[in-house]
C-alpha positions in Angstrom: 113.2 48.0 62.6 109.8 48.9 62.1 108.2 45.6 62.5 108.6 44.2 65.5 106.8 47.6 66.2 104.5 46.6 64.1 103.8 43.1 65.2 103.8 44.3 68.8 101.1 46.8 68.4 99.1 44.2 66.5 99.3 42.0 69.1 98.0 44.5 71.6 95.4 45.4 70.0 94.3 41.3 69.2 94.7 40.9 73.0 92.7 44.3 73.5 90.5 42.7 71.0 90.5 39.1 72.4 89.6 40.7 75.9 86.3 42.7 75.2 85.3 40.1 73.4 85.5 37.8 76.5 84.0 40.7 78.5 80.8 40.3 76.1 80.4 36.8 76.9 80.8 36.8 80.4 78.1 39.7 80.5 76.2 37.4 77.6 77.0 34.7 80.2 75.2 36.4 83.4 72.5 37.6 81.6 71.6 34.1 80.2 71.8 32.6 84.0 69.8 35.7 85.1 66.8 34.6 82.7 67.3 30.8 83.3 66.6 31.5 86.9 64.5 33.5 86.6 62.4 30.9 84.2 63.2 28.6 86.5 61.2 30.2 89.8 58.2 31.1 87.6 57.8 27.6 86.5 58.0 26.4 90.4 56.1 28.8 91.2 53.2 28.1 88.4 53.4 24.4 89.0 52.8 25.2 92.9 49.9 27.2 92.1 48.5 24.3 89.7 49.0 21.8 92.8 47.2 24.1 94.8 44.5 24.5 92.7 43.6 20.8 91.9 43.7 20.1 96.1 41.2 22.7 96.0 39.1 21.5 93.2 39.6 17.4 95.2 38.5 19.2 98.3 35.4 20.7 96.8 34.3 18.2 94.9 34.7 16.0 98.4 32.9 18.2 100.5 30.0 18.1 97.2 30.0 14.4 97.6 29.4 14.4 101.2 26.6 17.0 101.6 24.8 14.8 98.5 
């Protein structure tokens, strides 16, 4: 009689088992979108800056053309 007790405590602690693990990757999970967002915006926001930067250069070296 002592295994079924046995084979039921095993299998509480492989679903115990089975559901931290899944807790770990759904908190692995959030924490990789976090930082792939996060990437994400500074990327826009350096390419933005870059744009900016070379209208300003185009602009300067217009207004140099002109006043030569």
């Amino acid at each position: 009689m002592s295994k079924p007790k046995e084979r039921k405590s095993i299998n509480i602690e492989t679903v115990s088992n089975n559901s931290e693990y899944l807790k770990e990757l759904e908190d692995e999970n959030l924490k990789l979108r976090i930082e792939n967002a996060y990437l994400k915006e500074l990327r826009r926001l350096r390419l933005e800056e870059e744009t900016l930067l070379k209208k300003q250069r185009e602009s300067s070296t217009a207004s140099e053309e002109i006043s030569n």
